[in-house]
C-alpha positions as CSV (number, residue, x, y, z in Angstrom):
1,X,-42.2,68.4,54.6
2,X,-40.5,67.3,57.7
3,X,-40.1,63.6,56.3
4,X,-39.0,65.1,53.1
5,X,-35.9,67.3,55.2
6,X,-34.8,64.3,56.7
7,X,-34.7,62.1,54.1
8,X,-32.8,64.9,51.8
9,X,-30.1,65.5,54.8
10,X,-29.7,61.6,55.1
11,X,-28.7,61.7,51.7
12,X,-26.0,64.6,51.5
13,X,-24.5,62.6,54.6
14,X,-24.5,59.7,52.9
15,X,-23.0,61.6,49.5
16,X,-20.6,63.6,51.6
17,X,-18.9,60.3,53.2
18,X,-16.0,58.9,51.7
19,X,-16.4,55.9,49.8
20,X,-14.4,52.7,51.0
21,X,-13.1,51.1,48.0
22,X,-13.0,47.2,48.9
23,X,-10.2,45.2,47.3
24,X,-11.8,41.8,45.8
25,X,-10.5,39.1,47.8
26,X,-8.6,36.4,46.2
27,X,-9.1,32.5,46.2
28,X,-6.4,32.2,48.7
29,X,-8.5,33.8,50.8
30,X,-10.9,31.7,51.0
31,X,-8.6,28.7,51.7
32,X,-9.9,27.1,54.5
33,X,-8.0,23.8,55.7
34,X,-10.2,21.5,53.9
35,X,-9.6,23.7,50.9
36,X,-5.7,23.9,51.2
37,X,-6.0,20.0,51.5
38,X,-7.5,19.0,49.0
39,X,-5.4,21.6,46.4
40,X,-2.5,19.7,48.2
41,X,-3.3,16.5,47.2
42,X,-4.2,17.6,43.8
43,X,-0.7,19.4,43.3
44,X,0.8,16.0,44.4
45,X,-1.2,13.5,42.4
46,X,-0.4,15.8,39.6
47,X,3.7,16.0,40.9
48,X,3.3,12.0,41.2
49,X,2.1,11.8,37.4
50,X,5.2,13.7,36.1
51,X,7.2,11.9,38.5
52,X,5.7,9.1,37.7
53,X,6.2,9.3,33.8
54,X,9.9,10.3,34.5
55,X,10.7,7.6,36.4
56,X,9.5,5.4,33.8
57,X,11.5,6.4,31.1
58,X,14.8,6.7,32.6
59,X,14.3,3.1,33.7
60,X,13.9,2.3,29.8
61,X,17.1,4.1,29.3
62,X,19.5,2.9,32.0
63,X,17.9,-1.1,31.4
64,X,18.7,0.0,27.5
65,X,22.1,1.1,27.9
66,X,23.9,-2.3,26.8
67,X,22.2,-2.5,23.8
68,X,22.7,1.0,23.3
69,X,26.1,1.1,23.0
70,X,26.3,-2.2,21.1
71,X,23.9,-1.0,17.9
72,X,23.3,2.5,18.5
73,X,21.4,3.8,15.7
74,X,22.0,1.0,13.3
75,X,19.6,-0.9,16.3
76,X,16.1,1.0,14.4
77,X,17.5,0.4,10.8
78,X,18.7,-3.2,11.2
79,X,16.5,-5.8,9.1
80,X,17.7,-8.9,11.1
81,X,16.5,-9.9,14.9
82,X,18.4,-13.3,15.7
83,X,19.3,-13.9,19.4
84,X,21.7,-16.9,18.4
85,X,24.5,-14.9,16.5
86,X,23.7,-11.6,18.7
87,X,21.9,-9.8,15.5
88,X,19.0,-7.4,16.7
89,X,17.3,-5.2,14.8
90,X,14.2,-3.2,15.1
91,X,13.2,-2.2,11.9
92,X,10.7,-5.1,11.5
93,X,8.6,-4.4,14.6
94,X,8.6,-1.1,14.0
95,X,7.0,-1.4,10.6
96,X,4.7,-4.1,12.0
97,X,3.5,-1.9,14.8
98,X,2.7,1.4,12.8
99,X,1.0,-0.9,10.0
100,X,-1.2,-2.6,12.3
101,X,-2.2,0.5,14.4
102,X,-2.9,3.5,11.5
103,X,-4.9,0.5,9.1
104,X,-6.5,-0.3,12.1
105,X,-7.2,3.3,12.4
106,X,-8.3,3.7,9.2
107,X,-11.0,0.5,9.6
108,X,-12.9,1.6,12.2
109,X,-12.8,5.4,11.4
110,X,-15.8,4.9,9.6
111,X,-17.8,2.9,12.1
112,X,-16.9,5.1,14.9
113,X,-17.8,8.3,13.1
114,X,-21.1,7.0,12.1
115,X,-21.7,5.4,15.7
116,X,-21.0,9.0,17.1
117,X,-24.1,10.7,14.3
118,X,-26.1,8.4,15.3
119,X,-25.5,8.3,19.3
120,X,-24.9,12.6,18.9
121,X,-27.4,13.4,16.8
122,X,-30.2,11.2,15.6
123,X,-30.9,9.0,19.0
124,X,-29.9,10.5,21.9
125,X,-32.4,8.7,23.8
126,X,-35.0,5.8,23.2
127,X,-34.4,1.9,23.2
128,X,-32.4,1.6,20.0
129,X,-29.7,4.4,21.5
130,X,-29.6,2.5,24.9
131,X,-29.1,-1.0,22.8
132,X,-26.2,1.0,20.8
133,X,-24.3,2.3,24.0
134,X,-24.5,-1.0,25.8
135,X,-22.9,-2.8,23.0
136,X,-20.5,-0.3,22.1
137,X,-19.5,-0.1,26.2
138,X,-19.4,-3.9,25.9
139,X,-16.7,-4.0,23.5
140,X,-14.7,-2.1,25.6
141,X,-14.7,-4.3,28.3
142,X,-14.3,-7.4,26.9
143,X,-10.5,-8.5,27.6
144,X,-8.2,-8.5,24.6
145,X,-7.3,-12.1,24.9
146,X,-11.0,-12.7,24.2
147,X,-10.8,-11.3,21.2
148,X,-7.8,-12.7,20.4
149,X,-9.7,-16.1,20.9
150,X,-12.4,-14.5,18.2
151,X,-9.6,-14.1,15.9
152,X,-7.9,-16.9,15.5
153,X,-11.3,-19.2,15.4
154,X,-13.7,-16.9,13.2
155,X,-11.4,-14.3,11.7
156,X,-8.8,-16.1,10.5
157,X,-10.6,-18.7,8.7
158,X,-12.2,-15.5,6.9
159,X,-9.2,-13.8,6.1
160,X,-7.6,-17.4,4.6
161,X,-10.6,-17.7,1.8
162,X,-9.7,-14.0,1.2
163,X,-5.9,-14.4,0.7
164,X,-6.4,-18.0,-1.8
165,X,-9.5,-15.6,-3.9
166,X,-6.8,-13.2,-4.1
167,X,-4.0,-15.8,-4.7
168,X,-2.0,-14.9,-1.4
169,X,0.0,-17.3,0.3
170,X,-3.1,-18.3,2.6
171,X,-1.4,-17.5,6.4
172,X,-5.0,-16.2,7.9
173,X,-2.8,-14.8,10.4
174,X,-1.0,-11.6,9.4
175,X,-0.9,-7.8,9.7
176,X,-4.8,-7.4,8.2
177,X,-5.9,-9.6,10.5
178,X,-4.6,-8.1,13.7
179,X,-5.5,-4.7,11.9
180,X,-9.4,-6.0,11.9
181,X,-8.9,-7.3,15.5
182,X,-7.5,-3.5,16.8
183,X,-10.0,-1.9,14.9
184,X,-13.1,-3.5,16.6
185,X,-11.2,-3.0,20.0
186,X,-10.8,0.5,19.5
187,X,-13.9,1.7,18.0
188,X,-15.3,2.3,21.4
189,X,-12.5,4.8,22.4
190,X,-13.3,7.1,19.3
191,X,-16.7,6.7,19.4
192,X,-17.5,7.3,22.8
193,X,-15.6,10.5,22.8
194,X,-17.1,11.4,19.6
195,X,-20.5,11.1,21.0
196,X,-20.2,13.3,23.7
197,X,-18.5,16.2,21.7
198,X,-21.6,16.2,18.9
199,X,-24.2,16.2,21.3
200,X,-22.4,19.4,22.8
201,X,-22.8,21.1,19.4
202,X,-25.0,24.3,20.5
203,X,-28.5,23.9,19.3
204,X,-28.5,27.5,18.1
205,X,-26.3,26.6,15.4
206,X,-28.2,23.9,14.1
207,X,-31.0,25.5,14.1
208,X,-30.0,28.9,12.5
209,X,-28.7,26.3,9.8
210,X,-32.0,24.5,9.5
211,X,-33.8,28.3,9.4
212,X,-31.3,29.4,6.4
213,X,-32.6,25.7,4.7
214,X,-30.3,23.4,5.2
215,X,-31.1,19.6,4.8
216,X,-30.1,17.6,8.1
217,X,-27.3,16.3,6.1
218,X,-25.9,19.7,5.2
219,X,-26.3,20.4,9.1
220,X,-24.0,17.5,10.0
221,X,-21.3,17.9,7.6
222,X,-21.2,22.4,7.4
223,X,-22.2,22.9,11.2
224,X,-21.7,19.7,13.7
225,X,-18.8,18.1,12.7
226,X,-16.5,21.2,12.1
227,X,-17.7,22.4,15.4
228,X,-16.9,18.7,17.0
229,X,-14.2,18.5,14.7
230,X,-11.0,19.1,17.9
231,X,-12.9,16.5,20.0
232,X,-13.8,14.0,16.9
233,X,-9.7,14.0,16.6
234,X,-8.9,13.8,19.9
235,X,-11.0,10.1,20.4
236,X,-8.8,8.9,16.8
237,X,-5.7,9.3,18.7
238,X,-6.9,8.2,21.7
239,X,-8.1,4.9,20.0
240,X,-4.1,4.9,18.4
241,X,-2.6,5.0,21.4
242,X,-4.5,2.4,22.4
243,X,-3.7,0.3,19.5
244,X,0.0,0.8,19.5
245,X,0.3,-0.4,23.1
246,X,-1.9,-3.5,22.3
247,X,-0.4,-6.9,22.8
248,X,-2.5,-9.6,23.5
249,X,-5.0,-10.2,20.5
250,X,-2.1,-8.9,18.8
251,X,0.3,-11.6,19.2
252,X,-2.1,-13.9,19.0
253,X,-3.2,-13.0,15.0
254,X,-0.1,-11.7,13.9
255,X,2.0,-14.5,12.9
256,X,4.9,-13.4,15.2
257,X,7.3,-13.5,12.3
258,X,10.4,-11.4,12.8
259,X,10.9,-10.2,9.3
260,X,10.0,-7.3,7.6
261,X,6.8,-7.5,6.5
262,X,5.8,-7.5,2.6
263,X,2.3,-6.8,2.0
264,X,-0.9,-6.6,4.5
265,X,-1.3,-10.1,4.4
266,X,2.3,-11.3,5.7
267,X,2.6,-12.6,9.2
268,X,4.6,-9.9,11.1
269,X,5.7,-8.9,15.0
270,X,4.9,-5.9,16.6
271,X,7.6,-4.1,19.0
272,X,4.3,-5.1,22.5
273,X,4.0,-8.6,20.8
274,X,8.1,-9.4,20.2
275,X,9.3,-8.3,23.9
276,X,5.7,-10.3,25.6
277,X,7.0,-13.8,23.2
278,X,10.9,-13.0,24.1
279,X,11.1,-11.8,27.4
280,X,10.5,-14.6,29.2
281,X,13.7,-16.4,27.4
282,X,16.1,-13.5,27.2
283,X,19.1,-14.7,29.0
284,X,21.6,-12.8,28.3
285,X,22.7,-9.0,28.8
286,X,22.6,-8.0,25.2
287,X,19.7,-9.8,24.6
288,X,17.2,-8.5,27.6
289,X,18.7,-4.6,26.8
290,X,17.6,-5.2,23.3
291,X,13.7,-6.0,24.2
292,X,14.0,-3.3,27.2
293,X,15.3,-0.6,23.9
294,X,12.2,-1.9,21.9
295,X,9.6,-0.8,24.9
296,X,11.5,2.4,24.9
297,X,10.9,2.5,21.1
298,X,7.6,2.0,21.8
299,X,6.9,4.4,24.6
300,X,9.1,7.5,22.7
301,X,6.5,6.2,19.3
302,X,3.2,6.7,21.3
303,X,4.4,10.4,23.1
304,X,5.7,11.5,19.4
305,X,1.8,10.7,18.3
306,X,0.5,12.1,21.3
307,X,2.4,15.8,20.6
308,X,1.5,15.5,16.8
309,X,-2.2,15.5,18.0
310,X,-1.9,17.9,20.7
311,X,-0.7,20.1,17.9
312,X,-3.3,19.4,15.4
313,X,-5.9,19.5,17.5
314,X,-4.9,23.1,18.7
315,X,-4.7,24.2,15.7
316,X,-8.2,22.9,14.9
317,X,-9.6,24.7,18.1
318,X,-7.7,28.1,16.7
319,X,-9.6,27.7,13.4
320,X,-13.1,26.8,14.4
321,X,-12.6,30.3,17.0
322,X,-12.0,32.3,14.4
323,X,-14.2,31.1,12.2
């Protein structure tokens, strides 16, 4: 009984004292020096990058002024690029550059989505997945001029006894060809990326699917790859960007003709490929502020494709959350 007092008045006391209501602390304070470091040099690489990207593009414009003035807008609808009378025009690598990057898009699409299955879903693991990865990490390493090497020897030899079957003036060099050369350098971008978003697929999806029925290819195409869907279209325009700023194989394949391109199989320019053949020979003004407006073509191209996928791949995140 004694015990049972005490323990009964210890817990009145205890019900009878206020309560202290304590306030959760915030991250700040738990900044300790190390801490406040290191979010200062993140907040500074980050301030560099913007600076960075800034500083870039005004020195496009200012080096671009010249030609600026001379052509204005008439400079992206002109047909004609001759140094010797003054006559620039971007209109030709402009076409060249969008051709070659969205058909080499459109060639590997299908390699690097069925890479990614395969990688994602049917071998994570084993000898023939670790085979797989190793190539596909090799072709990503491999220097562009290599390839541009592979092209002109192998590829366009290939692509000639195409064009005389199909009774095309038989360049071998042209816009397919550099298309077929972007499209095995950049299937390792979108496949890569594409890999790692399927295997993060929740397994309880799939295998609610599989318990409602579903065949393993009804699984990939109703379940993985509209949940992977964001990701799968973030590696495709990662692997555009990366074949609009291409320039080596490029120029070497392409034909490096500065006329508006025809057809697929006619030699063209791209806007990398015409200022890394020109540069080294513009003398004059007009004539260097001309190439120096082309590479700010180029960069306002690739942060216009850039915000079009941002935007369509938010929208694809939106729509998989609500559904």
């Amino acid at each position: 009984m004694t015990n049972q007092t005490s323990l009964t008045k210890s817990e009145n006391t205890l019900r009878s004292q206020p309560t202290v209501e304590t306030e959760s602390p915030s991250s700040t304070d738990y900044a300790y020096p190390p801490d406040k470091i290191f979010f200062g040099l993140l907040n500074c690489s980050a301030l560099c990058t913007i600076a960075l990207l800034i500083a870039i593009f005004i020195t496009l414009i200012v080096h671009s002024l010249p030609s600026l003035k001379a052509f204005g807008i008439t400079f992206l609808l002109t047909k004609t690029w001759d140094p010797v009378f003054g006559v620039f025009g971007a209109l030709p690598f402009l076409i060249g550059t969008l051709l070659t990057s969205f058909l080499a898009l459109a060639i590997s699409l299908p390699f690097s989505l069925s890479i990614a299955i395969f990688l994602g879903e049917y071998f994570r693991e084993g000898t023939a997945s670790s085979l797989l990865k190793s190539a596909v990490e090799l072709l990503a390493g491999i220097p562009s001029v290599i390839y541009g090497f592979w092209g002109l020897f192998v590829l366009v030899p290939l692509i000639r006894i195409v064009e005389m079957k199909l009774g095309v003036a038989p360049y071998g060099i042209g816009i397919l060809t550099s298309a077929v050369v972007l499209a095995i350098m950049i299937i390792p971008y979108s496949a890569s990326l594409g890999t790692e978003v399927i295997q993060l697929v929740p397994s309880d999806l799939k295998e609610a699917a599989f318990s409602l029925g579903a065949t393993r290819f009804e699984v990939i195409g109703k379940v993985i790859l509209p949940f992977a869907r964001s990701g799968i279209v973030a590696g495709i325009l990662l692997s555009l960007g990366r074949a609009l700023g291409e320039t080596m194989a490029v120029t070497m394949v392409i034909g490096n003709s500065n006329f508006l391109p025809t057809n697929i199989f006619s030699p063209a320019n791209t806007m990398a490929s015409v200022i890394a053949n020109e540069f080294a020979e513009a003398t004059e003004t007009i004539y260097v502020s001309s190439l120096v407006e082309i590479g700010l073509l180029l960069f306002i191209v690739t942060m216009l494709v850039n915000l079009i996928g941002k935007y369509i791949i938010n929208r694809m995140s939106v729509r998989v959350h609500h559904e």
